[in-house]
N, C-alpha and C positions, 0 to 999 in steps of 0.2 A: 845932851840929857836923855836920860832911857824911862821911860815911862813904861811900865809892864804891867799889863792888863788880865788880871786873874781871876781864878774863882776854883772851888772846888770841882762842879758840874758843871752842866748846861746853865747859865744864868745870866743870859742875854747880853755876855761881854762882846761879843763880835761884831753884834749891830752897834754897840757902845761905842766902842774903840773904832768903826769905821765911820758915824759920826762926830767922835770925839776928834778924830785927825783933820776933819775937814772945817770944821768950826775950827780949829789952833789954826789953819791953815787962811781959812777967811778970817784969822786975828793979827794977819802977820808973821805967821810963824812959817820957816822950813821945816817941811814934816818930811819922816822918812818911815817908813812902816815894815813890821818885822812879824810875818805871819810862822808862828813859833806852837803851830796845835797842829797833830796828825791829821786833821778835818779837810785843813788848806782852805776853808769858809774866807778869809780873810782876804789872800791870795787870790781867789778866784771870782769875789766882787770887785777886788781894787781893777781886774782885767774885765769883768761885764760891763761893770758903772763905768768905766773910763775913769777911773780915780787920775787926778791931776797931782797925785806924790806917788813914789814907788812903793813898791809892797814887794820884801823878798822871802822866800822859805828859808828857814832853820827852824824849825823841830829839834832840836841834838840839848842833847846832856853836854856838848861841848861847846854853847851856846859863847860862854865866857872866854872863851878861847876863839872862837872862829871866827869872833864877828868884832872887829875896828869899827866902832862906834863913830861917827862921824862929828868934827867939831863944827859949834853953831847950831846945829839943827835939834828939833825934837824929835827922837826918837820913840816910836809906838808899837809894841811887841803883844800881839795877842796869844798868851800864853796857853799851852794845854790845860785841861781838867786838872789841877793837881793830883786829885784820887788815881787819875789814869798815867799819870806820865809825871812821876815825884822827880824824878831825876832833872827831865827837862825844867820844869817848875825851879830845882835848887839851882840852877846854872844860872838862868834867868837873875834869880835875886841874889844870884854875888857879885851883881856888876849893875844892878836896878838903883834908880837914883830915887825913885817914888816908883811904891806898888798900890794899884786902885784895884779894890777889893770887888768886885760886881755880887751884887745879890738883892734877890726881891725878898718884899717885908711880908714872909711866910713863914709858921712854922718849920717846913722841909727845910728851907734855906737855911734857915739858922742853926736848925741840926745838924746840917752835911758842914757849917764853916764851924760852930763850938762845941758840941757832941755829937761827933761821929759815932758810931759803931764799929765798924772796922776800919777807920781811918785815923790820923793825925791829926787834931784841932789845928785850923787854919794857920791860928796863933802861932804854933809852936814849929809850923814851916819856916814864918818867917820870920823868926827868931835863931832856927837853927842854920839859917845863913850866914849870921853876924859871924863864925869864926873864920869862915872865908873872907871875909870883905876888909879892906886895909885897913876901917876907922875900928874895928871889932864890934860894929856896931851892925844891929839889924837896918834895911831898909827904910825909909819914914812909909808909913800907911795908910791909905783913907778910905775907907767905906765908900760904895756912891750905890744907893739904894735906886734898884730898877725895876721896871715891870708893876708899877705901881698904878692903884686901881686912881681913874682920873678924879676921883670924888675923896681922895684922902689925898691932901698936901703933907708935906714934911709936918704939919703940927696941928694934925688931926689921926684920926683911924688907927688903922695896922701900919700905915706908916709912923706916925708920932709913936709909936709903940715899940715897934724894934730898932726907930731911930735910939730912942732913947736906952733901952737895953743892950744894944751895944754899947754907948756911950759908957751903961754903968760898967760895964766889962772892958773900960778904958781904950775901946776902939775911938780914932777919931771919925765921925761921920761927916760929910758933905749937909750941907745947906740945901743946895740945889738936889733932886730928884727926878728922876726921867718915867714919867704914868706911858700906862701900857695903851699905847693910841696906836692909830695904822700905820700913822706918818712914820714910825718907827718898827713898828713888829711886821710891815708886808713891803719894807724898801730893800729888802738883799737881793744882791746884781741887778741892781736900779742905778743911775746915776742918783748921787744924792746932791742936792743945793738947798742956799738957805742954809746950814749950818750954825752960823754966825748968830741968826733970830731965832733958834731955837731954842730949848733946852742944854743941850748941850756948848751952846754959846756963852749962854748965862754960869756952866760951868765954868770954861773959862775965865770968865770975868772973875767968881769965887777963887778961884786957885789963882789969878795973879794977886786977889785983895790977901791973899792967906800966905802971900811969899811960896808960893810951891811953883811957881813958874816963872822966867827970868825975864 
């Protein structure tokens, strides 16, 4: 299974996604990790933390072609900026089994993923994968709302607010929510542990209750 971790900008998918691996990882799961951004962020904590799963480079627009997806395992692809690197971005989701959308409940964010200016609404990225992909269908997609201020839950604030404006714009959004704490915004090239009791644990738990994970 290829899980690909996107966003338009910068919008704390990296710290996500190297979280996100290690909680699946303390749930049981084989994780294999696929650092797919110019940045190599991904890459180059799974090697300071001592990540306990692999972490490989591809960056390439021929992501769908190069890389034998391995069976049993969950696979975790931290994807370029779309705005910066469309190309790598469309490879990614002709072969993405679930793409999680990263962004914080700000106006900016929500501008750069549904009214760009000089960009392509997030939407219609990943939409315009589906003629590649065997079913003709797009990716499934889920919002996972981060960077969130620790005093607004999912159903309060500016959180409750772009939760739900996405929602109306027929995004599906996540339940769970990652607030902007230390424990997460100053742990790159840290070993990370605890995963499992985190936030990102509690993700988990959601995405097996929701069928998104096997």
């Amino acid at each position: 299974m290829l899980i690909v971790n996107a966003s338009p900008r910068t919008m704390g998918k990296t710290t996500d996604t190297a979280w996100f691996g290690h909680a699946l990882q303390e749930h049981g799961y084989d994780v294999e990790g696929f650092d797919a951004d110019h940045s190599q962020q991904f890459r180059a904590w799974s090697l300071a933390g001592k990540f306990t799963f692999p972490v490989h480079l591809n960056a390439s627009s021929r992501f769908h072609e190069e890389v034998e997806l391995p069976e049993g395992k969950i696979s975790l692809a931290d994807c370029g900026h779309s705005e910066n690197h469309p190309a790598v971005t469309d490879s990614l989701f002709k072969v993405a089994d679930l793409v999680i959308l990263h962004m914080s409940p700000t106006r900016a964010d929500w501008l750069r993923v549904e009214k760009p200016v000089a960009d392509t609404p997030f939407s219609d990225i990943v939409k315009r994968s589906s003629v590649f992909r065997p079913d003709g269908k797009p990716p499934t997609t889920w919002v996972l709302l981060n960077r969130c201020s620790p005093n607004s839950p999912r159903d309060k604030g500016m959180t409750k607010y772009y939760a739900e404006r996405m929602e109306r714009a027929k995004w599906n959004v996540f339940d769970t929510v990652i607030p902007n704490v230390g424990q997460y915004a100053h742990s790159m090239n840290f070993p990370i542990t605890g995963a499992k009791d985190s936030h990102f644990g509690d993700l988990v738990v959601e995405m097996k209750e929701k069928g998104l994970l096997p």
